[in-house]
N, C-alpha and C positions, 0 to 999 in steps of 0.2 A: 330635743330633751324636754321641752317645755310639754309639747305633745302628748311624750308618754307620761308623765306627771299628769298631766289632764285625765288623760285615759285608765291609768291607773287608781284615780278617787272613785270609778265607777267600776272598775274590777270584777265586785262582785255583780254585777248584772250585765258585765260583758259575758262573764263564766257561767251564769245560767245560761244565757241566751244558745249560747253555744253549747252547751251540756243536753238543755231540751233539743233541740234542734239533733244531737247524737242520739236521745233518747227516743227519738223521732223516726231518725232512719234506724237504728237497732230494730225498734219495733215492726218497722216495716216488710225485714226477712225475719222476724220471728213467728212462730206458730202455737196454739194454747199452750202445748207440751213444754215450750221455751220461754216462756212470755213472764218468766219468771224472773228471767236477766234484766228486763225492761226496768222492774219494780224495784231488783239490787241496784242498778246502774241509780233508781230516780233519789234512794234513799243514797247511797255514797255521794250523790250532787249536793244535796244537800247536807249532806256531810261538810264538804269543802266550800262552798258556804257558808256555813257556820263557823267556819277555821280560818278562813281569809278576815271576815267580817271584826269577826277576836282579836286574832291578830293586828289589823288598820287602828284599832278601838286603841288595841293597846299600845301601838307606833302612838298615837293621840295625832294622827288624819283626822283633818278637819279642814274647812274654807268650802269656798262654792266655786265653779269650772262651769265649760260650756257657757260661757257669757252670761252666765248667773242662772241656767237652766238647772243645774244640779249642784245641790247642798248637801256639804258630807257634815256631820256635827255627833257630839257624845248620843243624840238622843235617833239620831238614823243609824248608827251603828248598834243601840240597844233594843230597837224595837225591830231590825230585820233578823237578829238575833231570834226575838222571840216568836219573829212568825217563821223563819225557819222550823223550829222546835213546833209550835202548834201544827205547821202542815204535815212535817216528817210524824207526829203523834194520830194524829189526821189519817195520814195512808197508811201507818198501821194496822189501827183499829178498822178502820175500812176496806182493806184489800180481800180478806176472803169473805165479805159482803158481797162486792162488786163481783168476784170472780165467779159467784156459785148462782150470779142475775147474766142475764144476757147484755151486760154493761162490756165484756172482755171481748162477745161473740164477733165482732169487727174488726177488733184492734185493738190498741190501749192507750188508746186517745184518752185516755182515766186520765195517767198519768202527764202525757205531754199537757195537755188542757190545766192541770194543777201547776205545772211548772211557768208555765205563761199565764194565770192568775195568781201566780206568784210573783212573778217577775212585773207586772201592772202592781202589783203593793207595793214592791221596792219602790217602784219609780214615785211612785205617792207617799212612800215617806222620805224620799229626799225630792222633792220636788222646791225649788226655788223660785217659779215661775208660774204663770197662769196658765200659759200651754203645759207646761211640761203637766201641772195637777192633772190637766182635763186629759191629758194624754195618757195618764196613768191610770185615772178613773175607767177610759173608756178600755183601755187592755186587759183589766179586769173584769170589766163587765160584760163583754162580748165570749172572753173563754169562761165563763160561769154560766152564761147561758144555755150554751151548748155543752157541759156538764150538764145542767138540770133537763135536756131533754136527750142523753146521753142513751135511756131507755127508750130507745125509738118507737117501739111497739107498745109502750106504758101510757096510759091516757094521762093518767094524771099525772105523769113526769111532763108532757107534752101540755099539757095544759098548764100547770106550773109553769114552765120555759114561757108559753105565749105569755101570759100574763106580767113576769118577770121583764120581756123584752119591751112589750109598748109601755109600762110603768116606769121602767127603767129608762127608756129611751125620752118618755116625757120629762123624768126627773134630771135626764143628763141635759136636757133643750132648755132648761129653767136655769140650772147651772151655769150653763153655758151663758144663755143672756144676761146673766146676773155678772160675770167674769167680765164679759165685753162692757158692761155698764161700767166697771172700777175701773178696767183702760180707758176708758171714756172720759171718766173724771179727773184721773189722775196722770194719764199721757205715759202709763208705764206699766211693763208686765212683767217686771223681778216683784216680787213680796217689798224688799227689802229697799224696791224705790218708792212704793206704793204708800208704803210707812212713812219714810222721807217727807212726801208730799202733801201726804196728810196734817204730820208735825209742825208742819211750818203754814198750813192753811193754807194751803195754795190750790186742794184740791175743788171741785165746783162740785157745792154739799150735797144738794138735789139730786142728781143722777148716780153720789154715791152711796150716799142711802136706801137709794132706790134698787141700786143695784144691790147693795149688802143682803136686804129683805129676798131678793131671787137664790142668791147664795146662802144663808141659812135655808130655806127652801129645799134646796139641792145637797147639801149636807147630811139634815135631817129625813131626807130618803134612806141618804147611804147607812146610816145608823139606824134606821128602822124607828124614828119617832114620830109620837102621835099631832099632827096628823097627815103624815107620810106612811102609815104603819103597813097602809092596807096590802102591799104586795108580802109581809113577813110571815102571815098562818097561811098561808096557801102555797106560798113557795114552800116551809120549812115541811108541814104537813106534804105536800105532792111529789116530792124534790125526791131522789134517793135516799135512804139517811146517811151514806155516804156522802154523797154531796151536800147534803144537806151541813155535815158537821165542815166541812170544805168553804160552805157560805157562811156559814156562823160562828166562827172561830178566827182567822188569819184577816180575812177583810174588817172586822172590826179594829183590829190593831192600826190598819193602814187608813182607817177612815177618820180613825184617833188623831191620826200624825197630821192627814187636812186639816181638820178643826184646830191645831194647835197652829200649822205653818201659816195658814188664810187668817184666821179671826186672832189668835192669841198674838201673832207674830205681825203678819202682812198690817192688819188691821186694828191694831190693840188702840190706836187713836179713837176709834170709832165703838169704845166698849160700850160706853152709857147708852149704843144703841143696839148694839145685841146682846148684852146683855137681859134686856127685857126679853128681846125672844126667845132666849133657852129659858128664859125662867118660865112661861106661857107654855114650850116647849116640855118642857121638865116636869110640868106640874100636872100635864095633860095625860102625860106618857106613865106616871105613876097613876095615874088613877083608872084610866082604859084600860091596860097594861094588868094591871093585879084584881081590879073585877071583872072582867073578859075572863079570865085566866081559871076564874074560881067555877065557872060552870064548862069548861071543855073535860070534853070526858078522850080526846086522844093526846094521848102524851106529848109525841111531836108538835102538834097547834096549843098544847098549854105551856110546854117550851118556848114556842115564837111569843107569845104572849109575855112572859116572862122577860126576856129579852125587851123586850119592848119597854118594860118598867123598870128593868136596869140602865139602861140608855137614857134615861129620866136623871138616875143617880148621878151617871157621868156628867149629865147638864150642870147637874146641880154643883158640883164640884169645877167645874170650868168656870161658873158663872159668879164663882166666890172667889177666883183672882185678885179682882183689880175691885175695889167699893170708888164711890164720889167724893167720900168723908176720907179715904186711904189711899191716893192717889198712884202706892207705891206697888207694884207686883209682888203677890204672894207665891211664891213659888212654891209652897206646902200644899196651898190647895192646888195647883196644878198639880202638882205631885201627888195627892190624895185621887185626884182623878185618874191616874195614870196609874197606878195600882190597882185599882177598882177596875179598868178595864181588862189589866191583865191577869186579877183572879177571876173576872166573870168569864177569861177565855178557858183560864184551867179547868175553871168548873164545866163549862161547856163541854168540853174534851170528856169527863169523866162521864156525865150524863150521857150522852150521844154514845160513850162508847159502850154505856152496857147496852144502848136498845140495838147498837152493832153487833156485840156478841149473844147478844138472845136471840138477835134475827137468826133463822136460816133458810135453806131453800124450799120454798114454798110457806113460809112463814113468816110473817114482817112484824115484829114487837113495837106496835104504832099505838094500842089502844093501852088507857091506865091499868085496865083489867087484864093486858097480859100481864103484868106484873106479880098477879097473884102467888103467894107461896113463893116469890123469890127467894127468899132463906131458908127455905127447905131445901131450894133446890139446889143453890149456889149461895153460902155464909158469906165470900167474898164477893162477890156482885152485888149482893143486899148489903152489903159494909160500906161498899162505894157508892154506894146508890146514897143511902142514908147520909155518907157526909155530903155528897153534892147536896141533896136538897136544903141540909141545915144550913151551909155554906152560904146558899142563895137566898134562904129565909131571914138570915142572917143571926144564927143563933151561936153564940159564944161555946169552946172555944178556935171553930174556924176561921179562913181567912175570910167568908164573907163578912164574919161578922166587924170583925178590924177595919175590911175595905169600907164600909156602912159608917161606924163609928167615925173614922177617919174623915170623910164627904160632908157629915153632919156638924165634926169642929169647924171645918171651913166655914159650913155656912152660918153656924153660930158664929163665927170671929168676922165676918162679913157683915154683919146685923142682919143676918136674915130668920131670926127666930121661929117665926110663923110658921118660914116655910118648911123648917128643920122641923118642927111639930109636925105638919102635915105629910111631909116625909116618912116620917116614925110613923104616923097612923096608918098608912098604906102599908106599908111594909107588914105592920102586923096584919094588916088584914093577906097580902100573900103569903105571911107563912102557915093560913091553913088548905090551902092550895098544894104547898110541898107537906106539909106534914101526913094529908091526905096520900099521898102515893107512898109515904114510907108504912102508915098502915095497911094498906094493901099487899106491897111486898113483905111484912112481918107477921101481920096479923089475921090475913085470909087466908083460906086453905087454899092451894092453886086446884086447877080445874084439872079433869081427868084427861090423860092425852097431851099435856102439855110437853112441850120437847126439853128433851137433857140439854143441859149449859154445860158444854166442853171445859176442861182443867186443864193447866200446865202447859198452853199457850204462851207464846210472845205477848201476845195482846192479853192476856189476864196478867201475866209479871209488870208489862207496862200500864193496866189497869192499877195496879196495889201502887206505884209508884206515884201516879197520879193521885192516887187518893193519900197517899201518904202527904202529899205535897201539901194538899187545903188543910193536912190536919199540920204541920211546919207551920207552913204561912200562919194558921193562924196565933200557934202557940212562940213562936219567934217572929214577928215578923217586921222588926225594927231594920234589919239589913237589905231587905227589898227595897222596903218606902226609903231607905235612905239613899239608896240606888236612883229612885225613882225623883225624888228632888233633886238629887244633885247631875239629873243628866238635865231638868229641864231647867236649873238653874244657871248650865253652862251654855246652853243652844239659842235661849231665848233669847235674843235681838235688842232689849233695851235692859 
């Protein structure tokens, strides 16, 4: 009995595992003609999924199992929730990409490979332990690689991947020695003894310090800041934009959940000393991040750029927890941060997915200037387009601009004034970055020969809803953030 109590908190990534693994052999006797079933089968998984997870949330399953290796809590049942939702939005928008590229010509490895970088997020946002984090980090990393060079024949997918793998491999060997330093120090690899041990000063300071500096190190890879950035415009730019929105949507959520289980939870003793580094972090990522950004002339690499200076924002929202003067945990700004990531996912989603439905075969919508005349060609493409970019510029009344607003009280009620100024100055300097591409799509002629954008798709109804969403969020968006504190005011450990 006790057993399957055990087994049952982990449910949901028994049921993937098992589901990809069916997804796997289906695919196996399927042929292009059929390979259709593959793609219903991967959306009903995560279907149930999504249904189990609901359900456990709303049982109010909670506690940690496996000897403290896996932590069920409000805020891992709300964030596999939402990467659920981002991947299922994800293979959407992406499947008659992939299908019409020599991505399918083998198999639909698409598919299983998403379901097992899926299934590495689970495991990293209920991670309890220092193996299980790095175990989950690395099941993700390994089937996102071979995603990015999925195009076998594509130089620059192929070159992407190389570069993703020894960057990634060096960032996981930093990580790693940084993990083994805090077992070093503190003689334990639950989070939750790590903390213990800390509290009471028992840990030996020197090698965990030392080691914490490795471990933001390895973090700030996974989150693409500066200055870990360098693998993010060449992967997002070379990657399929399939995969690409695959790499930049769902693993953000799960990279969220480390930084909150490691530094906020594991490590909250030890704030006064990383906190200086996301601020260093933070401050770096906004400014590379938004002037970098202002001179690319391809969509896809002034994206990854982009990205890069919101990952700044999220710092900055982490970093405004816990002050020296307030010894007491702000769960607002945790919570301010944890909105902020999951409207830069929606946006994400909405962006990636018009340059999905403008791609087609023999055509890849990568440079600014395809944009041209989008609203002649398509009102609704250029609708969504325009609110993602305000979204992310943060111009009122969408959800970027709330999530922005939100990050900035923190760090004002942190006393960090200054840097809430210099925040606001960046920001306005990349909103002429976005504002430049909605000129393009409104105000250029498009170019002659340019391809028709398809109507009355799946993917354009699930386009309008997504953009309907930033324009929600931002006009209501008092029941998400309150969502969003109150799951990390109940998971958080002290």
């Amino acid at each position: 009995m006790q057993y399957q109590f055990l087994f049952s908190m982990a449910l949901p990534e028994i049921l993937l595992l098992i589901l990809a693994m069916a997804v796997l052999l289906i695919d196996a006797f399927s042929d292009s003609q059929t390979r259709l079933r593959t793609y219903g089968l991967t959306l009903c998984t995560l279907g149930v999924l999504t249904v189990v997870s609901a359900y456990q949330w709303m049982q109010g399953l909670e506690g940690a199992t496996f000897n403290g290796l896996y932590v069920v809590d409000d805020l891992s049942h709300f964030l596999k929730i939402a990467s659920y939702i981002a991947v299922a939005v994800t293979l959407i928008y992406g499947r008659e990409y992939a299908e019409k590229r020599d991505m399918m010509a083998r198999g639909g490895e698409f598919y299983t490979l998403t379901l097992f970088a899926l299934l590495g997020q689970m495991v990293m946002i209920s991670a309890g332990n220092l193996l299980t984090v790095y175990l989950g980090i690395e099941l993700m990393s390994f089937a996102l690689y071979a995603l990015i060079a999925l195009r076998r024949d594509h130089i620059q997918s192929t070159e992407s991947a190389m570069k993703y793998f020894v960057l990634g491999s060096l960032a996981s060997g930093i990580l790693l020695y940084g993990l083994s330093m805090l077992y070093g120090a503190t003689g334990n690899l639950d989070l939750a003894g790590i903390a213990q041990v800390i509290e009471s000063d028992q840990a030996e300071t020197l090698p965990l310090v030392f080691g914490l500096v490795f471990v933001v190190a390895g973090l700030a890879f996974k989150l693409g800041a500066v200055p870990f950035h360098m693998w993010v415009p060449d992967v997002y730019q070379g990657a399929p934009t399939s995969v690409t929105l695959i790499v930049g949507a769902a693993p953000k959520i799960a990279a969220f959940a480390i930084v909150m289980r490691l530094l906020v939870d594991g490590l909250h003793g030890l704030s006064s000393d990383w906190q200086p580094m996301l601020l260093i972090l933070a401050v770096l990522s906004l400014a590379i991040g938004n002037l970098t950004a202002i001179v690319q002339t391809n969509f896809k690499r002034m994206l990854a750029y982009s990205t890069i200076s919101h990952m700044g924002f999220v710092f900055l929202g982490l970093l405004s927890g816990v002050t020296q003067d307030q010894p007491l945990v702000s769960t607002e700004a945790y919570g301010a941060a944890l909105f902020y990531m999951l409207v830069y996912v929606l946006t994400t989603l909405a962006s990636f997915g018009v340059i999905l439905l403008l791609s087609r075969q023999g055509f890849e919508c990568e440079e600014i200037s395809d944009l041209k005349g989008l609203n002649q060609r398509s009102p609704l493409l250029a609708g969504i387009l325009l609110l993602a970019m305000f979204s992310l510029a943060g111009i009122p009344p969408l959800a970027g601009f709330y999530a922005k607003l939100t990050v900035l009280q923190a760090l004002i009620g942190a006393g960090h004034v200054t840097v809430a100024v210099i925040a606001v100055l960046f920001s306005l300097i990349g909103a002429f970055y976005y504002l430049r591409v909605v000129k393009v799509a409104y105000f250029d002629e498009p170019e002659e020969g340019a391809p028709a954008v398809p109507t009355g798709t799946v993917s354009s109804t699930l386009m309008s809803v997504n953009g309907l969403a930033i324009l929600v969020l931002g006009i209501l968006p008092g029941g998400l953030m309150a969502l969003c504190v109150a799951v990390i005011d109940s998971s958080l450990g002290f």
